[in-house]
C-alpha positions as CSV (number, residue, x, y, z in Angstrom):
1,X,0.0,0.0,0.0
2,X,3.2,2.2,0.6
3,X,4.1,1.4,-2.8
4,X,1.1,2.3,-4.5
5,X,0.7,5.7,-2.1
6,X,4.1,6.6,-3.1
7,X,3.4,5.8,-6.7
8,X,0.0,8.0,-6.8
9,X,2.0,10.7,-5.3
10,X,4.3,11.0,-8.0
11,X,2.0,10.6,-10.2
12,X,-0.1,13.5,-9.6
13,X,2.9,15.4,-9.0
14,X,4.1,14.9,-12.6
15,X,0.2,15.5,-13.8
16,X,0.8,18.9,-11.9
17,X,3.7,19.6,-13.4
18,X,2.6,19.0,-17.0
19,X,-0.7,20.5,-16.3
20,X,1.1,24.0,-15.0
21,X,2.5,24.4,-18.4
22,X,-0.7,26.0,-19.4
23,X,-3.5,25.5,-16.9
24,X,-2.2,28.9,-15.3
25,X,-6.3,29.1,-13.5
26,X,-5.2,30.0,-10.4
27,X,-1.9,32.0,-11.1
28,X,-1.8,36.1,-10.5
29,X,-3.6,37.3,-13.4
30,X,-4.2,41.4,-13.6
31,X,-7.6,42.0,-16.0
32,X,-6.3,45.0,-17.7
33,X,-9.1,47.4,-19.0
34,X,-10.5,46.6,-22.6
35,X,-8.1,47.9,-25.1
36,X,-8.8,49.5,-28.4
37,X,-7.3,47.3,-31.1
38,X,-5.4,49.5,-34.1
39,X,-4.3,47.9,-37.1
40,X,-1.7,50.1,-39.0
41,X,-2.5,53.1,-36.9
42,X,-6.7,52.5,-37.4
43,X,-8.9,51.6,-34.5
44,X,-10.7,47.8,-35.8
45,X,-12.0,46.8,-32.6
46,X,-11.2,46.2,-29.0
47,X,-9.9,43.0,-26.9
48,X,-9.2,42.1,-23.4
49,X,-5.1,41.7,-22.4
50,X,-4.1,40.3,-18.9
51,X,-1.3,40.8,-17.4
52,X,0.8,37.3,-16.0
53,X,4.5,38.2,-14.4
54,X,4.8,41.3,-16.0
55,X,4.0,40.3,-19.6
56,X,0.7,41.0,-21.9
57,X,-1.0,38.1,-22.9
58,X,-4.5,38.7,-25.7
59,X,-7.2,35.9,-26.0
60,X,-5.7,34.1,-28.7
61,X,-8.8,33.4,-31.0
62,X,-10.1,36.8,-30.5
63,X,-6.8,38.0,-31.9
64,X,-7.1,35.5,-34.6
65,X,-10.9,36.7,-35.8
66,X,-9.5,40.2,-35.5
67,X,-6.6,38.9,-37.8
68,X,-9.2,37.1,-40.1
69,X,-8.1,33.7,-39.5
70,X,-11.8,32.7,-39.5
71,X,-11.7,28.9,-39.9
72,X,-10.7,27.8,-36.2
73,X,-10.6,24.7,-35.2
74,X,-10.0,23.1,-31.3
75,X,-9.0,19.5,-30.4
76,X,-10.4,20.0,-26.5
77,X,-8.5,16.6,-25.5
78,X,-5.0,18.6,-26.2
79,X,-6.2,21.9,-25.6
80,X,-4.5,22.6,-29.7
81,X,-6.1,25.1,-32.2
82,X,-5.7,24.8,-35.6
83,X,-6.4,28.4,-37.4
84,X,-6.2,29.3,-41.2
85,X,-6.7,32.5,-43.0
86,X,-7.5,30.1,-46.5
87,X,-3.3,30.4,-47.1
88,X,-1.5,28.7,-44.5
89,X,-2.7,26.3,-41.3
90,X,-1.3,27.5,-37.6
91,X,-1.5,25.0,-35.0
92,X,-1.0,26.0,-31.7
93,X,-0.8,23.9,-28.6
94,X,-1.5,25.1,-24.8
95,X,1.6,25.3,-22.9
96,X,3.8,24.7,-26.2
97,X,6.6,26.5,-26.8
98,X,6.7,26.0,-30.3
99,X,4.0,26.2,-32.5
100,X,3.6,25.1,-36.7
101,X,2.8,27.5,-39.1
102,X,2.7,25.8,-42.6
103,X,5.3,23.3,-42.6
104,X,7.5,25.4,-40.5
105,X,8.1,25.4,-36.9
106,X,8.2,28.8,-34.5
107,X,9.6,29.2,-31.3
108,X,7.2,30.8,-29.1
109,X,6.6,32.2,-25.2
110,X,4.0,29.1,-24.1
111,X,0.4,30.4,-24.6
112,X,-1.5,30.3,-21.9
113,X,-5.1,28.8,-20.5
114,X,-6.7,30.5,-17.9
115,X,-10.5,30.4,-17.3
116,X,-11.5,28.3,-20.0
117,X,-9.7,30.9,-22.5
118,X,-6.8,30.5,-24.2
119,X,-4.0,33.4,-24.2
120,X,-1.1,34.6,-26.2
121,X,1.5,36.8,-25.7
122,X,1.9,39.9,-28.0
123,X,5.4,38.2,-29.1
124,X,4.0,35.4,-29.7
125,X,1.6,36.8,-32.0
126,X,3.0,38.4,-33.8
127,X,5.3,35.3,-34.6
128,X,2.4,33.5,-35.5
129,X,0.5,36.0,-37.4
130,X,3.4,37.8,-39.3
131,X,2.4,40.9,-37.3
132,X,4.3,43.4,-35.0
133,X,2.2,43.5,-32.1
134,X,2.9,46.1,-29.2
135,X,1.3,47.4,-26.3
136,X,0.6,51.3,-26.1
137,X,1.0,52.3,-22.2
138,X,-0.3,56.1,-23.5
139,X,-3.9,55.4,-24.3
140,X,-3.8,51.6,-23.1
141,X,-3.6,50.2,-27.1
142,X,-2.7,47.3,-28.6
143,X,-0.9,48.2,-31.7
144,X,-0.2,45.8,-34.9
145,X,1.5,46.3,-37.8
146,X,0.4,43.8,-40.6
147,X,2.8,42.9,-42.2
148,X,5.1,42.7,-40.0
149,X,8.8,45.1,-41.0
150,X,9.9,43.6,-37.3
151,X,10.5,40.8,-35.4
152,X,11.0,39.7,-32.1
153,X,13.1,37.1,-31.3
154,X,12.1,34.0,-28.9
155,X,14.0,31.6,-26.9
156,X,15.3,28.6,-29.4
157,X,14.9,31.0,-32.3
158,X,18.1,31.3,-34.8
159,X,19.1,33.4,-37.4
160,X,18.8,30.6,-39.8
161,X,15.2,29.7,-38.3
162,X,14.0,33.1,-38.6
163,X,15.4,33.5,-42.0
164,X,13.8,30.5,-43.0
165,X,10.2,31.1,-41.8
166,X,10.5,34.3,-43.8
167,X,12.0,33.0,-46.3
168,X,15.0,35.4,-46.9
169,X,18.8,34.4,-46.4
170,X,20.7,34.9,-43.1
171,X,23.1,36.9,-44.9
172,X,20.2,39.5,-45.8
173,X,19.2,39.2,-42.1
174,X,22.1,39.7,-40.7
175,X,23.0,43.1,-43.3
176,X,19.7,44.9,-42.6
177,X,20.2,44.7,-38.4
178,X,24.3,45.3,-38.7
179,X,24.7,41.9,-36.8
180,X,28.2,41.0,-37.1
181,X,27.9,37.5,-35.4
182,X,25.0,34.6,-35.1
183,X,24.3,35.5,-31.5
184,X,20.4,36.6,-31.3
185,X,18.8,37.0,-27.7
186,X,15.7,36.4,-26.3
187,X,13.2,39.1,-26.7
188,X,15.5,41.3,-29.2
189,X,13.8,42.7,-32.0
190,X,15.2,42.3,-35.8
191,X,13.8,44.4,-38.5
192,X,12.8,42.5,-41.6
193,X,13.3,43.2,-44.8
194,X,10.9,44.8,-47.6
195,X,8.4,41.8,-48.6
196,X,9.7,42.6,-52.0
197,X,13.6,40.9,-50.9
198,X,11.9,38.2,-50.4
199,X,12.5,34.9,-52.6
200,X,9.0,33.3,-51.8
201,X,8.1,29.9,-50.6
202,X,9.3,28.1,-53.4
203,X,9.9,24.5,-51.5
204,X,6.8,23.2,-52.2
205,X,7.5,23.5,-55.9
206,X,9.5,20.7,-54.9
207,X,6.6,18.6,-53.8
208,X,5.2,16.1,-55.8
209,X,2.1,14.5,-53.9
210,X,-1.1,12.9,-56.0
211,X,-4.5,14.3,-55.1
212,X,-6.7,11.7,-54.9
213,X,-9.6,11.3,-57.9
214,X,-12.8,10.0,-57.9
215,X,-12.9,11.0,-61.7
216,X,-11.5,8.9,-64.0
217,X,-12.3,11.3,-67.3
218,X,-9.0,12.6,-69.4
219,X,-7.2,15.3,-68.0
220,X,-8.4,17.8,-70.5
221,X,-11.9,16.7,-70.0
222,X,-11.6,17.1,-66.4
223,X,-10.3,20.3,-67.2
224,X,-13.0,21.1,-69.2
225,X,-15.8,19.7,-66.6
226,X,-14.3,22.2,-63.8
227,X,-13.8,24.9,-64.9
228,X,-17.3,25.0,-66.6
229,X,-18.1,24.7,-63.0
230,X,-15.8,27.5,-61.6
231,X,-17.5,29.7,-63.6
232,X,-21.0,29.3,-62.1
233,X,-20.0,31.1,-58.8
234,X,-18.6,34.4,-60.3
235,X,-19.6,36.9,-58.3
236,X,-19.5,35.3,-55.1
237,X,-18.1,36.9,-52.1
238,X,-14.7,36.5,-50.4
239,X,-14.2,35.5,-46.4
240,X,-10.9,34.8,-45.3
241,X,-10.4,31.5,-43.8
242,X,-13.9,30.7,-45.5
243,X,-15.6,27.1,-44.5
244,X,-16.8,24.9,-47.3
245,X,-19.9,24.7,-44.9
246,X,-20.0,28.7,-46.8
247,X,-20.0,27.6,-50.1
248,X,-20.8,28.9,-52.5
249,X,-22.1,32.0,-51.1
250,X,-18.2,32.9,-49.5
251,X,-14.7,31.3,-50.6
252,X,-11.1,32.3,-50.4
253,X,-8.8,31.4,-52.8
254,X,-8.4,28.1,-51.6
255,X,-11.9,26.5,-50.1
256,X,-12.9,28.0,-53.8
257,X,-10.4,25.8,-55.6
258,X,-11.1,23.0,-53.3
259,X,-14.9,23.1,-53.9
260,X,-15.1,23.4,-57.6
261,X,-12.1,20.6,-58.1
262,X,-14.1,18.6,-55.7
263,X,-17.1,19.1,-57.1
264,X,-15.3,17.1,-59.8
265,X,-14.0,14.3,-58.3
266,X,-10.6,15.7,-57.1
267,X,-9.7,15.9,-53.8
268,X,-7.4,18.9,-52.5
269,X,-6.2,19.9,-49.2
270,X,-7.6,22.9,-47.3
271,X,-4.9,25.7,-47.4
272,X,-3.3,27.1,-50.8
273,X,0.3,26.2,-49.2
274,X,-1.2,22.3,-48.7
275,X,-2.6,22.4,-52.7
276,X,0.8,23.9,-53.8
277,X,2.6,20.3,-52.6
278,X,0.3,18.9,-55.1
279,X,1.1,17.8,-58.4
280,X,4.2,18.5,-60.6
281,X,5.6,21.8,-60.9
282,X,5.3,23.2,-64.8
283,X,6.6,26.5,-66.5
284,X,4.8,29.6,-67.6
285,X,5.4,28.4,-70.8
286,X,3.8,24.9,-70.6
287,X,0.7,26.4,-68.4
288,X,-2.7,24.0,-69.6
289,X,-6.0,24.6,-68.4
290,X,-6.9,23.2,-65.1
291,X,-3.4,24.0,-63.9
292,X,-3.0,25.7,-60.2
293,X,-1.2,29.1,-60.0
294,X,0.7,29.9,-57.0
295,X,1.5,33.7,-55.6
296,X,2.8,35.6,-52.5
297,X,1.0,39.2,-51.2
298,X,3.5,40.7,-50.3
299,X,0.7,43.6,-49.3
300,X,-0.9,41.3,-46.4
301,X,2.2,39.3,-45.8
302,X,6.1,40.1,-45.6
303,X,7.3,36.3,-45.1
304,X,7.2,35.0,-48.3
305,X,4.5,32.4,-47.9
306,X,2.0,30.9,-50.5
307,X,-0.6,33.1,-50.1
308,X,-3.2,33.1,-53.5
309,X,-3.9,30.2,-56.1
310,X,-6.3,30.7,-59.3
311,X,-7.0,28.2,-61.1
312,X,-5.5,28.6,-65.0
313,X,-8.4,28.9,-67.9
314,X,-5.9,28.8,-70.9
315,X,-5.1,32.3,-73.2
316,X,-3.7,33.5,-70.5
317,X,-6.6,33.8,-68.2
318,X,-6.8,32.9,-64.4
319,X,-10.1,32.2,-62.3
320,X,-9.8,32.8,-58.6
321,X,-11.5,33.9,-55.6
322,X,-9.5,37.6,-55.2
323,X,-9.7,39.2,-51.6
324,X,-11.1,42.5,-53.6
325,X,-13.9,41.3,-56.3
326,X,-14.6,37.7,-55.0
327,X,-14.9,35.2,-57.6
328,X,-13.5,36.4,-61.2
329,X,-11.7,36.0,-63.8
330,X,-8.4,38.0,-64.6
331,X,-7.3,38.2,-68.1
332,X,-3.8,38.5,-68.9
333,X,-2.8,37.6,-65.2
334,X,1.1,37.2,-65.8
335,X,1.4,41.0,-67.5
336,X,-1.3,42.1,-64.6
337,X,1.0,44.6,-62.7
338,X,-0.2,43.4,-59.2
339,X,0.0,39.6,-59.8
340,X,2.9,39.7,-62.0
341,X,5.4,40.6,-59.4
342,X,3.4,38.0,-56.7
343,X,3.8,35.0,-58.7
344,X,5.5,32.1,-57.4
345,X,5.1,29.0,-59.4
346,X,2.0,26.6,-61.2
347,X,1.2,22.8,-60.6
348,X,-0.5,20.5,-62.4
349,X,-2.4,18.2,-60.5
350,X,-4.7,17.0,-63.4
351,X,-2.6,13.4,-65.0
């Protein structure tokens, strides 16, 4: 019976040690006053920091709504959100200290759960949501720059990692902060470069992965049979991070390319970053109908990521869901001034 008491014992002193790494419920929390939320120096709405040892925490999927990473997901047995804005999944773990944005890793101050809400610190944040999220003591703000021209380092975090995620080299890094070394600290804050240095996510154009198909009709058929079908929702509104369960009254880029290739037998992931692994990679030259077109926004984000797919029409022509008109079709999209300079690479995923 000593055995087993002594085993219990250490057993709930373990659970109570994992537990603490983000069931903070009966830590000293300070309710700070509702804050007015500014995005690029205008007011968008308001949210409700605390205060734990000093350090501003937000509730994490208010945050994320404000962001408009609408499509949130939680796994209650792991306490683990999984957020998308329609380009790239975050998943996000209470009590983790890192988190997975795309297929990347980031290092991050462990989020917090406290009352039955989950909490993120303004670091981590903006680490998660390419932003540049600060607290204004003056008139009791929280301030975010989107995108992001800074970031703040976090413990594990390298110059390599951080170049990485944003998909620059180290040596550019390193130039635009006058580092002379490797050596980054915790908490120090590295300007970024103009989303225009950087080279894009171009790893996935590396990826080769089938879809699956329920459709066994010629490629150019198939080609033919969606985008007869793509056509049907012109007009249609755009939602970031829109849920199929939406369709086909709202889309982004990607739940749009998702429905109408599923309506056709082909299966693709969620996220345009997912859809890019898809397929083989093929030139500007060799573009076919049916192909998937792959761009940055260097506007919205400044770290390189997938961020847009269309869906190629032939002549030229590209049918997407565009954060501005909803569902259209531009003409000419590779000599379109805006898209032109996004572009990142096509797949074919129709063989």
């Amino acid at each position: 019976m000593k055995n087993l008491a002594r085993i219990t014992t250490v057993f709930m002193l373990c659970l109570s040690i994992c537990m603490s790494g983000f069931n903070t419920a009966n830590a000293q929390v300070e309710y700070v006053p509702n804050a007015g939320v500014y995005i690029n120096g205008k007011i968008v709405n308001g949210i409700n920091p605390i205060i734990e040892d000093g350090i501003y925490y937000l509730p994490f999927v208010d945050l994320a709504k404000i962001l408009k990473y609408n499509s949130i997901k939680f796994e209650a047995n792991t306490k683990t959100y999984e957020i998308t804005d329609g380009s790239t999944v975050i998943r996000v773990t209470m009590g983790g200290s890192r988190a997975k944005k795309g297929n990347e890793y980031i290092n991050i101050k462990p989020p917090r759960w406290i009352n039955d809400t989950a909490y993120i610190s303004l670091h981590a944040g903006g680490a998660l949501f390419n932003s540049y999220i600060t607290f204004n003591k003056t008139n009791g703000s929280i301030q975010i720059q989107n995108p992001a021209t800074k970031y703040v380092v976090h413990k594990g975090d390298t110059l390599y990692n951080i170049s990485r995620i944003h998909h620059i080299t180290v040596n550019e890094l390193k130039r635009i902060n006058n580092l002379t070394s490797n050596l980054i600290y915790d908490g120090q804050v590295l300007k970024l470069p103009p989303a225009d240095s950087s080279k894009g996510e171009m790893e996935p154009i590396k990826e080769r992965e089938p879809v699956k198909k329920d459709n066994n009709a010629p490629p150019a058929d198939l080609a033919t049979q969606i985008l007869l079908d793509a056509k049907k929702y012109i007009g249609a509104k755009y939602k970031f991070g829109a849920t199929l369960a939406e369709a086909p009254y709202l889309f982004d880029c990607s739940s749009y390319t998702q429905f109408v290739f599923g309506n056709n037998g082909v299966h693709l992931p969620r996220v345009s970053r997912d859809q890019a692994s898809k397929g083989v990679s093929v030139s500007t030259s060799s573009l076919e109908a049916g192909d998937l077109m792959f761009f940055t926004m260097t506007d919205t984000y400044t770290d390189g990521r997938v961020a847009h797919v269309g869906i190629y029409m032939g002549d030229g022509n590209m049918i997407h869901a565009s954060t501005s008109k909803g569902v259209t079709i531009t003409t000419n999209v590779l000599q379109n001034p805006y898209w032109s300079k996004n572009y990142l690479f096509s797949k074919r995923v129709l063989q």
